[in-house]
C-alpha positions as a Markdown table, in Angstrom:
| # | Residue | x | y | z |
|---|---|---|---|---|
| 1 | Unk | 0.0 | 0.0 | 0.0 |
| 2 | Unk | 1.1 | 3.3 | -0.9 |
| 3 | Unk | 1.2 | 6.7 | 1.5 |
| 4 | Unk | 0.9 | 10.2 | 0.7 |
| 5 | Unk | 4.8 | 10.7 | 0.3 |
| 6 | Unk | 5.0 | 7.8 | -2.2 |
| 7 | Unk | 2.3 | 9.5 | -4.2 |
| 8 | Unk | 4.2 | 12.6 | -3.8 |
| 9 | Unk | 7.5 | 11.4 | -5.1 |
| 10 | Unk | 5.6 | 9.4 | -8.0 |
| 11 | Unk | 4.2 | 12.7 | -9.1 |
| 12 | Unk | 6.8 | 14.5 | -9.2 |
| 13 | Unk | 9.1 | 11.7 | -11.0 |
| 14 | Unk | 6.4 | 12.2 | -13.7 |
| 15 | Unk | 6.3 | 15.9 | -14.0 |
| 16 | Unk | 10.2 | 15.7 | -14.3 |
| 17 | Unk | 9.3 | 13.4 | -17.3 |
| 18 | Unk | 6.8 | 15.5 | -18.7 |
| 19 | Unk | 8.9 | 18.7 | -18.3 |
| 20 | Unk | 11.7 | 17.2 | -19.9 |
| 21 | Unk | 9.4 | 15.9 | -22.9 |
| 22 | Unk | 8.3 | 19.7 | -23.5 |
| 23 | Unk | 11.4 | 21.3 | -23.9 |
| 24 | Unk | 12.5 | 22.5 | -27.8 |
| 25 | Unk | 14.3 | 22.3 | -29.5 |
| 26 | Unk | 15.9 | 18.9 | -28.4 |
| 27 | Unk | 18.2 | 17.6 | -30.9 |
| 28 | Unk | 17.0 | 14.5 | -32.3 |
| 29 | Unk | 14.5 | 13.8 | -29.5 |
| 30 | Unk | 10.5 | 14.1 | -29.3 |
| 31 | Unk | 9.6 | 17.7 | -28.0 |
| 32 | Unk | 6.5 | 19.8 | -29.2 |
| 33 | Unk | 7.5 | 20.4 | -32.6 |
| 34 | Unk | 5.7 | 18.2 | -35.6 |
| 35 | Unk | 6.6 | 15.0 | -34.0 |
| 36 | Unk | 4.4 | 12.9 | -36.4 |
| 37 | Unk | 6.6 | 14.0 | -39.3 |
| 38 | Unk | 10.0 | 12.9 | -37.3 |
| 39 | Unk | 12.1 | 9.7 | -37.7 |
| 40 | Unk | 10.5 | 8.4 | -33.9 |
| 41 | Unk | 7.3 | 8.4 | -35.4 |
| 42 | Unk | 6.2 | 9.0 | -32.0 |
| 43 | Unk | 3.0 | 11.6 | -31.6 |
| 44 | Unk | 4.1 | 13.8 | -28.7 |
| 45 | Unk | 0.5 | 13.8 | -27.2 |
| 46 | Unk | 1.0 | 9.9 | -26.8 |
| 47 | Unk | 4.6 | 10.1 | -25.2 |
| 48 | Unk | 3.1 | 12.8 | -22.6 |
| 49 | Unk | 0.0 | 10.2 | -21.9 |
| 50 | Unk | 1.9 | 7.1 | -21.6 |
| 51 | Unk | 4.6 | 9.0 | -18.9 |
| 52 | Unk | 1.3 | 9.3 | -16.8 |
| 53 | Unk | 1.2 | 5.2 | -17.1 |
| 54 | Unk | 4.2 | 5.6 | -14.9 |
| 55 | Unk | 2.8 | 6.7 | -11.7 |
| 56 | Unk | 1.5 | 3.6 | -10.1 |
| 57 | Unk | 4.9 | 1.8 | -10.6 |
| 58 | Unk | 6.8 | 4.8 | -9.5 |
| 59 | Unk | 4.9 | 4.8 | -6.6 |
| 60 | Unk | 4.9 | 1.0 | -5.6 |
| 61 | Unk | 8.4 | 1.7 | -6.2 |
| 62 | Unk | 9.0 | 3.8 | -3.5 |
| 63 | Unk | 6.8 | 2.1 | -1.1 |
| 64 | Unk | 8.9 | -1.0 | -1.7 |
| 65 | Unk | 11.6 | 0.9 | -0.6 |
| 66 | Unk | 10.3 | 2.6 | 2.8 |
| 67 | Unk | 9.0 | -0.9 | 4.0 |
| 68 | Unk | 12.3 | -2.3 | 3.3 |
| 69 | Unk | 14.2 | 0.6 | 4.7 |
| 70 | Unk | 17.8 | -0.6 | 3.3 |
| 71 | Unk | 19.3 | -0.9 | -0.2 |
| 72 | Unk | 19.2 | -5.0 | 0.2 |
| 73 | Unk | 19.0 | -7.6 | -2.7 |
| 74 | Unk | 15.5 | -8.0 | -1.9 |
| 75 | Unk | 14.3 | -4.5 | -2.8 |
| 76 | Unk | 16.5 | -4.7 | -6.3 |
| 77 | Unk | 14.3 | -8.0 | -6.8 |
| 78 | Unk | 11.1 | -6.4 | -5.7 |
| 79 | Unk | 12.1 | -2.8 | -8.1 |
| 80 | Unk | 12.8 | -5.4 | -10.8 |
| 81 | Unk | 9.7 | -6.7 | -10.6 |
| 82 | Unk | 7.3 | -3.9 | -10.4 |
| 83 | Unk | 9.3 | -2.4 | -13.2 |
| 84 | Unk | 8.5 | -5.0 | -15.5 |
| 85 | Unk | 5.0 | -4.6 | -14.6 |
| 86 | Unk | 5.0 | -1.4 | -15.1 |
| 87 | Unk | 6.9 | -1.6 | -18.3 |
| 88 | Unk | 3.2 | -3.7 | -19.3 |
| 89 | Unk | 0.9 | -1.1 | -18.4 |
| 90 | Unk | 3.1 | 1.7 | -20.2 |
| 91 | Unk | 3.2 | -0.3 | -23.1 |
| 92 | Unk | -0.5 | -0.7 | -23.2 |
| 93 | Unk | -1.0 | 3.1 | -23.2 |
| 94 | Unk | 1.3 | 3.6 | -25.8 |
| 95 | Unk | 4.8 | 2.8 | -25.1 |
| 96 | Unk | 8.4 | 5.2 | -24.8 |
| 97 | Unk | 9.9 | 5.7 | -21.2 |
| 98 | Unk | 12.0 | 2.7 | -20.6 |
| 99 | Unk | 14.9 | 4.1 | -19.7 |
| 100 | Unk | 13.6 | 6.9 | -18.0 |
| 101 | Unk | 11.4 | 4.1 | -15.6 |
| 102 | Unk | 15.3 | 2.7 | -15.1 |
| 103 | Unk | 16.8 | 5.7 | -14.1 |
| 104 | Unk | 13.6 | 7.2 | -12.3 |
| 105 | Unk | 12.7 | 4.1 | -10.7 |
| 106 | Unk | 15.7 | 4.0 | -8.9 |
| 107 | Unk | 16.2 | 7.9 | -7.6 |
| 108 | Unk | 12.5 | 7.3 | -6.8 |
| 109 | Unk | 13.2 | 4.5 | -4.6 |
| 110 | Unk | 16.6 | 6.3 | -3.1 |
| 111 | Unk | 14.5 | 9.4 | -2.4 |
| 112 | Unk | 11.9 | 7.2 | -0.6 |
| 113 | Unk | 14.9 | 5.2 | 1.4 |
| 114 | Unk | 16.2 | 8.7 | 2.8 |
| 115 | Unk | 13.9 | 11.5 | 2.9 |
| 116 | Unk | 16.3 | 14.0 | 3.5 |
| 117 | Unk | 18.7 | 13.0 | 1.0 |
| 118 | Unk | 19.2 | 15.5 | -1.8 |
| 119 | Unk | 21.6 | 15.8 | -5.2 |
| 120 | Unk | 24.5 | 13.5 | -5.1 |
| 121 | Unk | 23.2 | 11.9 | -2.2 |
| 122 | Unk | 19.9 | 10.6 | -3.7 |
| 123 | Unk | 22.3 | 9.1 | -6.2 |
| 124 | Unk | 24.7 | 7.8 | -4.1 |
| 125 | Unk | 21.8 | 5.9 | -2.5 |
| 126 | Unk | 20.2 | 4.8 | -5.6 |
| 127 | Unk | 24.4 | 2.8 | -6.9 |
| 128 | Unk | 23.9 | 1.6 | -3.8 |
| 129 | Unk | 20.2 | -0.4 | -4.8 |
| 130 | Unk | 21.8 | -0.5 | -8.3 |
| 131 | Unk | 25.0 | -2.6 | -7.1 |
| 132 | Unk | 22.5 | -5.4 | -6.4 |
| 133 | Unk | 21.8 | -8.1 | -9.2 |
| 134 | Unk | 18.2 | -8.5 | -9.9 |
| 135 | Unk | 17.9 | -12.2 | -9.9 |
| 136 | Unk | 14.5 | -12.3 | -11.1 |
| 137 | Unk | 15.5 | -10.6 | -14.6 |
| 138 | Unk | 14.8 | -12.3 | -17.8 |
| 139 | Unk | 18.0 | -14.3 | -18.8 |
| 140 | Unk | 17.7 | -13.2 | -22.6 |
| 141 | Unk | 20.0 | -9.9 | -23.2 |
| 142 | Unk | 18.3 | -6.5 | -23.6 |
| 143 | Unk | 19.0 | -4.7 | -26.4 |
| 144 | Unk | 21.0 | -1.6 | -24.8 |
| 145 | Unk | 23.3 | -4.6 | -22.2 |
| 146 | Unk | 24.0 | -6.4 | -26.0 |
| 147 | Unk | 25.2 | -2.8 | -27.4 |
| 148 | Unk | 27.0 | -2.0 | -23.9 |
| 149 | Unk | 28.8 | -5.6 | -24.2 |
| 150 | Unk | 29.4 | -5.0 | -27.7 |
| 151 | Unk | 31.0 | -1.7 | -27.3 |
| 152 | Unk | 32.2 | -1.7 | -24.1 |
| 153 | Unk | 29.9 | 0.9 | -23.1 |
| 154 | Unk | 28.7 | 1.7 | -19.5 |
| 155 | Unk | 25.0 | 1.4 | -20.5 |
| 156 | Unk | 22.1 | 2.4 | -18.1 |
| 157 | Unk | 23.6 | -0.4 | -15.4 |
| 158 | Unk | 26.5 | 0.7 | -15.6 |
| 159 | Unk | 25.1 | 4.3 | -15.2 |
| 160 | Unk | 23.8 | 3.3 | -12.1 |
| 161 | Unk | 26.0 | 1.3 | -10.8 |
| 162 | Unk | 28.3 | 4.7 | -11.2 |
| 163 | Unk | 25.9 | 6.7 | -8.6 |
| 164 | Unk | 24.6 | 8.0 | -12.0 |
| 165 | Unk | 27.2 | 10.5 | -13.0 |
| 166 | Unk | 25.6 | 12.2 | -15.7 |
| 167 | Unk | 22.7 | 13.0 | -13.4 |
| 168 | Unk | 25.2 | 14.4 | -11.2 |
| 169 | Unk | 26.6 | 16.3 | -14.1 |
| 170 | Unk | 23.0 | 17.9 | -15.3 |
| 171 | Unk | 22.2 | 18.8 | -11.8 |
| 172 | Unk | 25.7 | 21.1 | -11.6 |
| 173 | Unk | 24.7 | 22.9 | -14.9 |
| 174 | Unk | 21.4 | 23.2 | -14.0 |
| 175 | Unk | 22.8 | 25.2 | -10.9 |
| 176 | Unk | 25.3 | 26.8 | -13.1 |
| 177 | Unk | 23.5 | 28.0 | -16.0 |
| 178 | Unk | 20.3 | 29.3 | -13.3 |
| 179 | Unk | 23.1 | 31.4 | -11.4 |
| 180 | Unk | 24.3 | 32.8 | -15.0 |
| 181 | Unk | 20.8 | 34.0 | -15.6 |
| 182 | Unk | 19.6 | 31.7 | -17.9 |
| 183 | Unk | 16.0 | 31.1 | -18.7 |
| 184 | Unk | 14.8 | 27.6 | -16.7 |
| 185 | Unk | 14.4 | 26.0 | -20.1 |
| 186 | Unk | 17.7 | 27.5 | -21.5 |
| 187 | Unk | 19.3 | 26.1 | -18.4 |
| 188 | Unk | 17.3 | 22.6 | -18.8 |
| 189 | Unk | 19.0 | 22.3 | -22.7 |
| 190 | Unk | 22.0 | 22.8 | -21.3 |
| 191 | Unk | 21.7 | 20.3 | -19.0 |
| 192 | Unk | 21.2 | 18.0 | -21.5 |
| 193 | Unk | 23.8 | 19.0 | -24.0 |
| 194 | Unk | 26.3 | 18.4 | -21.0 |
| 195 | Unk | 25.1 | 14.8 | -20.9 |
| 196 | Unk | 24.7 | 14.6 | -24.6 |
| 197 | Unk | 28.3 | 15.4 | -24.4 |
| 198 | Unk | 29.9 | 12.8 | -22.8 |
| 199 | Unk | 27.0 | 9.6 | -22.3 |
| 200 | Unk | 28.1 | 6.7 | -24.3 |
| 201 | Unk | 24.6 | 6.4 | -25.2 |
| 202 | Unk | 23.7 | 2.9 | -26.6 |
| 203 | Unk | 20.7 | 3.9 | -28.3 |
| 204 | Unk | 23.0 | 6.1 | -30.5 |
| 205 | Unk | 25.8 | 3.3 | -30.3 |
| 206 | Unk | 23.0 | 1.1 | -31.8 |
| 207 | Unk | 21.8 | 3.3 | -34.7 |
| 208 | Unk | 25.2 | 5.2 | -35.4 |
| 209 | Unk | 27.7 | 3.0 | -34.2 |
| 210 | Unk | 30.9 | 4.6 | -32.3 |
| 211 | Unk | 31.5 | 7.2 | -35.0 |
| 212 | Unk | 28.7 | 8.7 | -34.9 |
| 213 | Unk | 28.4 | 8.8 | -31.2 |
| 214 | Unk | 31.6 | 10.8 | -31.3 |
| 215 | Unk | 29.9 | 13.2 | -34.1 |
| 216 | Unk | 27.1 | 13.8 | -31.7 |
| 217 | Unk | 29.1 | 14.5 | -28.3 |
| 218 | Unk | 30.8 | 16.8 | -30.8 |
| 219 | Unk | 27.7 | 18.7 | -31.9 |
| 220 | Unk | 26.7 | 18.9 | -28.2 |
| 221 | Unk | 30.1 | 20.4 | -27.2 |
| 222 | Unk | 29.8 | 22.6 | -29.6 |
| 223 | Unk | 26.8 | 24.4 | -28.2 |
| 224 | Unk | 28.3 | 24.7 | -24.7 |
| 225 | Unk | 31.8 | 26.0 | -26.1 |
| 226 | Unk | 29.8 | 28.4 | -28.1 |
| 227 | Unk | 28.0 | 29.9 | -24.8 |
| 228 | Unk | 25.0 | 27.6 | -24.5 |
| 229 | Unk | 21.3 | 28.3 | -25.4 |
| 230 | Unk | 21.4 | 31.9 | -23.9 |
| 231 | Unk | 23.3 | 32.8 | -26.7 |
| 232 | Unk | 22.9 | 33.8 | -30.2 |
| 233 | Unk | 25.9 | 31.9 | -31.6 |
| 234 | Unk | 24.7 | 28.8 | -28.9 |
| 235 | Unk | 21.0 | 29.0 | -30.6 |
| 236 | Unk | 22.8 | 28.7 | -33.9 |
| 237 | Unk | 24.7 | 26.0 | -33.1 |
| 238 | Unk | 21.8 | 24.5 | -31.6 |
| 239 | Unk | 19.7 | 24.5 | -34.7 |
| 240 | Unk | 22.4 | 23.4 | -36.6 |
| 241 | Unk | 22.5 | 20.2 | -35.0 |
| 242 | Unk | 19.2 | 19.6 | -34.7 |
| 243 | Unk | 18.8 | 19.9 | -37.9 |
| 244 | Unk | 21.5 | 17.4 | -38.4 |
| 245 | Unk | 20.5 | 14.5 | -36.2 |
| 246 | Unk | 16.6 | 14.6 | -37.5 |
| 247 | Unk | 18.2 | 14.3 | -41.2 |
| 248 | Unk | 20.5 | 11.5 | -39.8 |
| 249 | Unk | 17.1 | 9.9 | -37.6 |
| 250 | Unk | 19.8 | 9.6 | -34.9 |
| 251 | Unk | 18.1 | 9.8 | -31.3 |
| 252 | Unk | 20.1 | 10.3 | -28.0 |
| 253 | Unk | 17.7 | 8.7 | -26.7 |
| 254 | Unk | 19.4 | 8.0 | -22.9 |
| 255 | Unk | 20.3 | 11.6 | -22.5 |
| 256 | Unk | 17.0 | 12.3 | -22.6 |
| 257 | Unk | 16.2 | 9.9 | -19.5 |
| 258 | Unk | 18.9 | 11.0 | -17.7 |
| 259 | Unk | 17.9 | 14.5 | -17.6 |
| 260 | Unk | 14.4 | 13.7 | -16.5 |
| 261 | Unk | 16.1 | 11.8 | -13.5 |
| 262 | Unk | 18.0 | 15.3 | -12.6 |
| 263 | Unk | 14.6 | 17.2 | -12.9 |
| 264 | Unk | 13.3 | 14.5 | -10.5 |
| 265 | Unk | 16.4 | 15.2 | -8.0 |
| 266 | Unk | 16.2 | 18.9 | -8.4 |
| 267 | Unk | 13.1 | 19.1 | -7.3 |
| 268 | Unk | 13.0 | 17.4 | -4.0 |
| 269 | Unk | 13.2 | 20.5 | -2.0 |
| 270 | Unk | 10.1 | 21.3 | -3.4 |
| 271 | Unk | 8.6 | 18.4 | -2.5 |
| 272 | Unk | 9.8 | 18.7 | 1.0 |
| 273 | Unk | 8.3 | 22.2 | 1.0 |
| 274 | Unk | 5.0 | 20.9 | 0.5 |
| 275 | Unk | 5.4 | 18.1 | 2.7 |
| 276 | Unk | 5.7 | 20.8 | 4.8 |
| 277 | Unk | 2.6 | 22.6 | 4.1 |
C-alpha cells in the first residue's frame, strides 16, 4: 500500500518526465515540434500520456523501498519486478519511457529510502540499490546490455552502478546555467547538452555505431563551447545540429532519461516544502 509521500514522489518523477518531454528544441529527440513528421514516429501527445502510465509503478516503487528501509538484494528484486509490470501497463498506453522508468525508478526508490537525501546523495543511495543483481531478470539480453557488451559501453547499469554521474553532471549545470541567468528551459538544454556530451549512449551506439556517437558529443560540445542556449551563436549551433540529427534519424535517446532523472532530483526540496505545508 502506498502513503501520501510515495504519491508525492511518484508525481513529481512524472512531472520531471513530462517537463523534460516539453522542452524544444531537443536535438533528435520528441519535444512539441511536428513529432508525427519525425524519424520516432512517435506523436508527442502519446509520449506525454503514456509518462502518466508511470505513476503507479513509481509509486509502488517507492513504497517498496520505505518498508524495506535498506538498499538489500531484496528490494533490487522487488524494483525489478514492479518495473516489469510497469513496463506492461506503459506499453498498453502507448509505449516510450524505458529508460527513463530505469533511471527514475531507482532515484525514486533512493528518495523514498532517505527523505532527507538530496543531489548527489539521492544518487549515491540509488548505486547503492543499483549494485544489487536482480535475480528475477529475464536471462535473454536487452538490447542496450547487448550494445553495452558490444561496445564496451557503461550502459544504463553501468550508469547506475556509477551513482549515475551524468545526473550528477546535469544537476551542476542546471545550478550553473540558473546562477548565469539563464532562462529555466535554456538552463534545462543545457543540462542536456552536457550529458549529450559525454553519455556513451547505446541507443546512438546502436543506430550510429561509435563514430557517430563521437559526431554527436561533438555537436553537443559545440553548443556549450559556443555559450550555450542563452546565446545567439549557442542557438545557432543549436539548430544546426538539430537539424542534423533529424536528417540523420539519430536519437540520444538515454540523454534524454537522464535529464528527467536530474529534474526529478532537483526538485525534491520542493517536494519537502510541501510536505511541509
Amino acid at each position: 500500500m502506498t502513503s501520501r509521500e510515495d504519491e508525492t514522489l511518484a508525481q513529481a518523477a512524472v512531472a520531471a518526465l513530462t517537463g523534460q518531454l516539453a522542452l524544444a528544441p531537443k536535438p533528435g529527440l520528441p519535444d512539441p515540434r511536428d513529432l508525427a513528421a519525425r524519424a520516432t514516429r512517435v506523436d508527442h501527445r502519446a509520449l506525454r500520456w503514456s509518462a502518466k502510465a508511470l505513476a503507479p509503478g513509481l509509486a509502488a516503487m517507492a513504497a517498496a523501498a520505505r518498508r524495506t528501509g535498506e538498499p538489500t538484494p531484496r528490494l533490487r528484486a522487488e524494483l525489478g519486478a514492479i518495473g516489469r509490470s510497469t513496463e506492461h501497463s506503459v506499453g498498453l498506453a502507448g509505449g516510450g519511457h524505458r529508460g527513463a522508468l530505469w533511471t527514475l525508478g531507482l532515484l525514486v526508490a533512493a528518495a523514498a529510502l532517505d527523505p532527507r537525501a538530496r543531489g548527489a546523495e539521492v544518487a549515491a543511495t540509488a548505486k547503492r540499490i543499483a549494485a544489487h543483481t536482480d535475480r528475477g531478470a529475464p536471462r535473454r539480453p536487452s538490447r542496450g546490455s547487448t550494445v553495452s557488451a558490444k561496445y564496451g559501453a557503461a550502459g544504463a547499469r553501468g550508469e547506475a552502478r556509477a551513482g549515475f554521474p551524468h545526473v550528477r553532471r546535469a544537476l551542476g549545470a542546471l545550478a550553473a546555467a540558473r546562477t548565469a541567468g539563464a532562462t529555466e528551459p535554456q538552463a534545462r538544454l543545457d543540462a542536456l547538452l552536457i550529458v549529450m556530451s559525454t553519455l556513451q549512449d547505446t541507443e546512438l551506439l546502436h543506430t550510429a555505431g561509435p563514430v557517430g556517437l563521437r559526431l554527436v558529443q561533438a555537436g553537443a560540445r559545440a553548443v556549450l563551447e559556443a555559450g550555450g542556449t542563452s546565446t545567439q551563436a549557442g542557438r545557432e549551433a543549436l539548430a544546426s545540429l538539430d537539424t542534423d540529427l533529424h536528417t540523420r534519424a539519430w536519437s540520444p535517446r538515454g540523454s534524454a532519461g537522464l535529464l528527467a532523472g536530474a529534474l526529478f532530483v532537483d526538485s525534491l526540496p520542493v517536494i519537502a516544502q510541501v510536505k511541509a505545508v
